[in-house]
C-alpha positions in Angstrom: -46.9 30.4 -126.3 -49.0 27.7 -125.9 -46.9 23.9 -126.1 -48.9 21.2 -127.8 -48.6 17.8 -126.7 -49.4 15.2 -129.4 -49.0 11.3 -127.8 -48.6 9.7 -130.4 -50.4 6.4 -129.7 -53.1 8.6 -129.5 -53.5 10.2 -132.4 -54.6 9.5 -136.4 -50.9 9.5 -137.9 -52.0 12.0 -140.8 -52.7 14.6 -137.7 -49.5 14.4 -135.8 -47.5 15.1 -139.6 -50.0 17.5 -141.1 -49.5 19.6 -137.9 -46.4 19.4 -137.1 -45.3 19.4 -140.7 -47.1 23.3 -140.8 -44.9 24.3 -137.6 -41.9 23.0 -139.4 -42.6 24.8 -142.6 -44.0 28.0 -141.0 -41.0 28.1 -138.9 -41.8 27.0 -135.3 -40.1 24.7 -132.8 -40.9 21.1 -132.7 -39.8 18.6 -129.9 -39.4 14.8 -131.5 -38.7 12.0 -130.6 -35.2 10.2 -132.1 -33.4 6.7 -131.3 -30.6 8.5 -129.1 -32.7 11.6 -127.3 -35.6 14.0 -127.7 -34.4 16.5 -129.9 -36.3 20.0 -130.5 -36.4 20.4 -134.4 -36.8 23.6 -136.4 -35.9 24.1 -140.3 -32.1 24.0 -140.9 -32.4 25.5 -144.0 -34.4 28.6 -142.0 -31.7 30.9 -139.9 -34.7 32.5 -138.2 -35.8 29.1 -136.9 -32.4 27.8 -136.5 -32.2 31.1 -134.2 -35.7 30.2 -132.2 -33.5 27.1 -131.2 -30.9 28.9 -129.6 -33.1 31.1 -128.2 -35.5 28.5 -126.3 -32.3 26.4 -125.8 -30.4 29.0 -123.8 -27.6 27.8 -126.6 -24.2 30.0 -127.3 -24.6 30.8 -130.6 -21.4 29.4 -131.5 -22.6 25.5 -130.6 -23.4 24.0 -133.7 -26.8 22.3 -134.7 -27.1 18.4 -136.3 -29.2 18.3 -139.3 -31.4 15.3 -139.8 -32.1 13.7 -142.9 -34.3 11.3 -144.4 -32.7 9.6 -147.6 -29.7 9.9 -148.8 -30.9 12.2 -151.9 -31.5 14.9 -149.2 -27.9 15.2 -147.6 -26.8 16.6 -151.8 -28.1 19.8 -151.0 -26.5 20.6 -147.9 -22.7 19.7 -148.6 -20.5 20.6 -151.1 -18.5 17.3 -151.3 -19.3 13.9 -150.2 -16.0 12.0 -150.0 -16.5 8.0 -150.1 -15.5 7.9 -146.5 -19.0 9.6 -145.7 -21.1 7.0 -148.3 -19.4 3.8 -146.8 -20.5 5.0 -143.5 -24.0 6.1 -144.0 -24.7 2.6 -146.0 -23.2 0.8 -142.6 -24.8 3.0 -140.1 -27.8 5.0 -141.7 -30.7 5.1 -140.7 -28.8 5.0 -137.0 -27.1 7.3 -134.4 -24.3 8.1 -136.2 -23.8 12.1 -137.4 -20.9 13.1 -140.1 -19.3 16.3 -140.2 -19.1 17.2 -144.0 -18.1 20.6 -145.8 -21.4 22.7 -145.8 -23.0 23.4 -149.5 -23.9 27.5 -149.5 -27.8 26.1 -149.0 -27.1 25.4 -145.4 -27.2 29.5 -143.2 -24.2 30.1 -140.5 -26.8 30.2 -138.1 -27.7 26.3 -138.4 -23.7 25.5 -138.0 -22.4 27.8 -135.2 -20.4 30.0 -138.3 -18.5 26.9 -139.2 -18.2 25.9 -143.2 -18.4 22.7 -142.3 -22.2 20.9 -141.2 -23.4 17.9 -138.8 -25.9 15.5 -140.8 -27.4 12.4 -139.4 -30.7 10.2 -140.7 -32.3 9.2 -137.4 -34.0 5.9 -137.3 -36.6 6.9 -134.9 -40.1 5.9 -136.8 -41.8 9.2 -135.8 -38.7 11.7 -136.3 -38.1 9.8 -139.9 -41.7 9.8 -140.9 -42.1 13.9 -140.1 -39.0 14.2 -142.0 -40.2 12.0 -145.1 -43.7 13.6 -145.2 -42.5 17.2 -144.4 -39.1 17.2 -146.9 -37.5 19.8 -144.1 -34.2 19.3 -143.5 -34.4 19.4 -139.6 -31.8 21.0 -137.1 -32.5 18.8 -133.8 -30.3 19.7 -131.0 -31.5 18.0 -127.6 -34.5 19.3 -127.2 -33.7 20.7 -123.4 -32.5 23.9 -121.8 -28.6 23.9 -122.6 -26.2 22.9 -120.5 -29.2 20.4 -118.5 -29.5 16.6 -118.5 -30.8 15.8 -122.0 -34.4 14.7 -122.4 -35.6 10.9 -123.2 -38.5 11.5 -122.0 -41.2 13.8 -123.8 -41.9 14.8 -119.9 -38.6 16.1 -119.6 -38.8 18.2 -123.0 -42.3 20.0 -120.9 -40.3 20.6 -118.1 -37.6 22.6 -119.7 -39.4 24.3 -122.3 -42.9 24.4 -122.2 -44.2 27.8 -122.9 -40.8 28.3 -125.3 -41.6 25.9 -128.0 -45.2 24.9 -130.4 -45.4 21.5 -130.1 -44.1 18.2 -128.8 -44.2 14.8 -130.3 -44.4 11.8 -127.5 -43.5 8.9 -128.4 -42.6 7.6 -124.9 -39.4 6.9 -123.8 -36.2 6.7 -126.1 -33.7 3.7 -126.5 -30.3 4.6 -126.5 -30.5 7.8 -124.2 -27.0 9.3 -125.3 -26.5 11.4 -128.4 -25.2 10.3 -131.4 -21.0 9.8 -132.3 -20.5 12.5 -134.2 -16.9 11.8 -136.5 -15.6 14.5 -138.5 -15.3 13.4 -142.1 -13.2 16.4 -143.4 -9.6 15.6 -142.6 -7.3 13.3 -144.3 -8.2 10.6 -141.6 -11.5 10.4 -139.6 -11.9 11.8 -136.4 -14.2 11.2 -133.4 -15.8 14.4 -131.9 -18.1 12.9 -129.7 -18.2 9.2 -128.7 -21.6 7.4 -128.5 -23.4 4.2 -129.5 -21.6 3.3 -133.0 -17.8 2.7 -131.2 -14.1 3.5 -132.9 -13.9 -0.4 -133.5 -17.3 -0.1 -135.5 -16.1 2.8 -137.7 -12.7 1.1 -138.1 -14.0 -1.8 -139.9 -15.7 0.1 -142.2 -13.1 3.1 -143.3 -9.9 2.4 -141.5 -7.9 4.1 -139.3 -10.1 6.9 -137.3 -8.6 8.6 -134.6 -10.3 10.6 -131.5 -10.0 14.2 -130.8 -8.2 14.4 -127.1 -10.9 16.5 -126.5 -13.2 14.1 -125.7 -12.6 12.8 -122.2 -10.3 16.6 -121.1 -11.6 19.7 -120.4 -10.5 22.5 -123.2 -9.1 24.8 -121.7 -9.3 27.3 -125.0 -12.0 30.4 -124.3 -11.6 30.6 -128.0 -12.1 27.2 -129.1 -14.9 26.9 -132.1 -16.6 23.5 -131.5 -17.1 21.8 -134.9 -19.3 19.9 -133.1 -22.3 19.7 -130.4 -21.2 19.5 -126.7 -17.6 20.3 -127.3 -16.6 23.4 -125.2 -19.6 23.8 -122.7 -20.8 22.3 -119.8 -23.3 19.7 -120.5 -25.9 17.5 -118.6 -25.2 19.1 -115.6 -28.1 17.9 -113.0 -28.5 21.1 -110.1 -26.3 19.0 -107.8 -22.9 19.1 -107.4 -21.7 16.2 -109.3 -18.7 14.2 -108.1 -17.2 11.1 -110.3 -14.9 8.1 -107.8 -12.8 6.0 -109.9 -10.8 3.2 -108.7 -11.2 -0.6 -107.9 -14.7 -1.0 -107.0 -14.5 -1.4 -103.0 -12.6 1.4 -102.5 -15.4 3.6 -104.8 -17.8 2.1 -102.5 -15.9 3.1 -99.5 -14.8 6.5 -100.0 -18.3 7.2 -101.9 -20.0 6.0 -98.9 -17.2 8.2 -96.6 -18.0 11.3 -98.4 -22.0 11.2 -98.5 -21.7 10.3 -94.7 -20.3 13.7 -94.2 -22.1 15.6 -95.9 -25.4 14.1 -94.4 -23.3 15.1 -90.7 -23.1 18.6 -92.4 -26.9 18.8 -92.7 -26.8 17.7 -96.5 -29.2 15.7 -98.8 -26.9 13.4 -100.5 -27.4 11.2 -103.9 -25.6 8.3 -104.8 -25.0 6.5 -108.5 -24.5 3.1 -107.6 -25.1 -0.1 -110.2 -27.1 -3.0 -109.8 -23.6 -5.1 -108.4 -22.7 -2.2 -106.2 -26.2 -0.6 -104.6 -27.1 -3.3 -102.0 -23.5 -2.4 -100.9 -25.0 1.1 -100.2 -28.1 -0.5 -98.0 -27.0 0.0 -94.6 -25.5 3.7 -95.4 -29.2 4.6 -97.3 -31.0 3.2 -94.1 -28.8 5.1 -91.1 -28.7 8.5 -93.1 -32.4 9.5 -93.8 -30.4 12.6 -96.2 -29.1 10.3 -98.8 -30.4 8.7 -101.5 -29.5 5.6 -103.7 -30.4 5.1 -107.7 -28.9 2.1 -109.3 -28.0 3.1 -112.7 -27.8 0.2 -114.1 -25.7 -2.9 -114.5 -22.4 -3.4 -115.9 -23.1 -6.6 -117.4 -25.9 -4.5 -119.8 -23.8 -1.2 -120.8 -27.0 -0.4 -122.6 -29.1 -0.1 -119.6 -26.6 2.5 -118.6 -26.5 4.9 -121.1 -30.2 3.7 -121.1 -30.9 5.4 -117.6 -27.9 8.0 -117.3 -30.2 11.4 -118.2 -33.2 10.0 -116.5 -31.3 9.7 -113.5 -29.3 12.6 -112.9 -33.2 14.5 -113.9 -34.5 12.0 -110.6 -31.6 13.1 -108.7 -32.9 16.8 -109.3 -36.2 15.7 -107.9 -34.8 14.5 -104.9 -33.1 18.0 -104.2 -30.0 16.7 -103.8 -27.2 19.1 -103.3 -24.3 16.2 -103.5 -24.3 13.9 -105.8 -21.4 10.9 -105.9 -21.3 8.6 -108.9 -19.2 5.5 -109.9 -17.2 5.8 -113.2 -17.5 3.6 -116.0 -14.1 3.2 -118.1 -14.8 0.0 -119.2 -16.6 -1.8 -122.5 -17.6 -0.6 -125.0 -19.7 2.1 -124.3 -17.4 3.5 -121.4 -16.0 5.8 -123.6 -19.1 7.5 -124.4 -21.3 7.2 -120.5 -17.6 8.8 -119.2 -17.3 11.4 -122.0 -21.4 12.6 -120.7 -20.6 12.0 -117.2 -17.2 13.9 -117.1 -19.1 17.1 -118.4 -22.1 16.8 -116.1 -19.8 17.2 -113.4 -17.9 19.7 -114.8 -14.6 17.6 -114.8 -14.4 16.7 -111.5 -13.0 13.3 -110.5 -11.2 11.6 -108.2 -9.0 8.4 -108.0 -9.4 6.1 -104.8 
């Protein structure tokens, strides 16, 4: 298969939809651009399609898909209630990275929600993914659009890298804002629950609904082999860069310390080492990054700006691939009001490990 590129600043509008409109509807694989990450979209009303996902993906079959909507007149056909809960949010937070778990209507095939009766809706602001949507009227099912269980893509580059050759065509729109996936919160118990944190926070949902708790899920590894995620990125290993990542928590000095202890032997063992410092913390890392010619330093961002964190995570961990790093030690980030979510992504790159200094 041959993957079409379309830049998007480079092309007549009325192109970029007509063609990728036909893949859509003729049942192929499209990689688009959304406000959170690149997301590869197939019909999610179409189980072969939904299928073609898993396949290029590399995705268990049990990991369900987000639909994405445009409108709210679309979202009727694909659940068989809509409680009040679900309209108050989606007038707050729609179009925005925010996806509802909702009872599925029959319309919507097992193979777009992992088996589950239940389905993951979200309207995407994203100009070019709402716009295909609109023009096309093809409810979409847009998981990241990378190989599973890899950092995901917010960069159209880093959709060709994984699965070029695997997929018809890819939208580039240049790089993405937010850079973490949506919070999805499940809508069909008697209170609301988080499944995965992101961008829109527990205090944001609170002041529109009320109580919503978390799943304990969300920040420990489930130990169930027979868990049945009602939601993306809940039982697998995700992000993972080819590295072996490490997480140091603790007051910030003795991060640096033991971070700087730890890549200092591995470079002794022969090692090429990556560090994930911030802005406040990577000048700290100067004199180690000179003396060992094995390690190297990204700044992730800073802590005043969690935005340019979550910004910059998947980018970097996709750098720190480049660099062939076989370590990799990163600070953790608790705090604010995104530490929730950059933890939540970073805790399952590594595979849950973590250690306290």
């Amino acid at each position: 298969m041959n993957t079409i590129v379309y830049k998007i600043d480079e092309i007549d509008e009325r192109v970029w939809l007509k063609d990728a409109g036909k893949v859509l509807a003729d049942g192929g694989l499209v990689g688009i651009p959304t406000e959170t990450v690149y997301g590869l979209a197939a019909n999610a009303l179409d189980e072969a399609a939904a299928a073609k996902i898993y396949a290029a993906k590399g995705r268990p079959s049990d990991n369900p898909l987000i639909v994405h909507i445009a409108g709210m007149e679309m979202i009727h056909d694909l659940v068989s209630e809509l409680p009040e809960t679900a309209k108050q949010l989606a007038e707050k937070f729609w179009p925005g990275p925010l996806t509802m778990v909702l009872p599925k209507s029959e319309k919507v095939p097992y193979g777009t929600t992992g088996g589950l009766d239940t389905v993951a809706i979200r309207m995407p602001s994203h100009p070019v993914a709402y716009k295909l949507i609109s023009d096309c009227r093809i409810p979409l099912a847009a998981p990241s659009a990378n190989t599973s269980g890899r950092p995901s893509p917010t960069k159209a580059e880093h959709v060709y890298e994984d699965l070029n050759g695997k997929i018809d065509m890819i939208l580039d729109a240049g790089p993405v804002g937010i850079g973490i996936e949506s919070t999805i919160v499940d809508l069909t118990g008697e209170v609301p629950m988080i499944l995965r944190p992101g961008y829109i926070t527990r205090d944001m949902l609170s002041e529109v609904v009320g109580e919503v708790e978390i799943d304990p899920a969300i920040l420990g590894e489930n130990k169930d082999k027979n868990f049945r995620p009602k939601a993306p990125g809940m039982k697998y290993k995700h992000y993972a860069p080819k590295g072996d990542l490490l997480l140091v928590s603790g007051e910030r000095d003795n991060v640096v310390q033991a971070i700087s202890r730890l890549a200092s032997e591995k470079t002794s063992e022969g090692f090429r080492v990556g560090i994930i410092a911030t802005e406040e913390t990577k000048p700290m890392y100067d004199r180690l990054e000179a003396s060992e010619g094995e390690v190297v330093v990204m700044s992730i961002g800073t802590r005043k700006d969690e935005a340019t964190i979550t910004h910059n995570l998947y980018d970097i961990l996709r750098r720190m691939d480049d660099e062939n790093v076989s370590f990799i030690y990163s600070e953790s980030f608790g705090e604010g009001m995104l530490g929730q979510a950059i933890m939540n992504r970073l805790l399952k790159a590594a595979g849950h490990q973590q250690i306290y200094v």
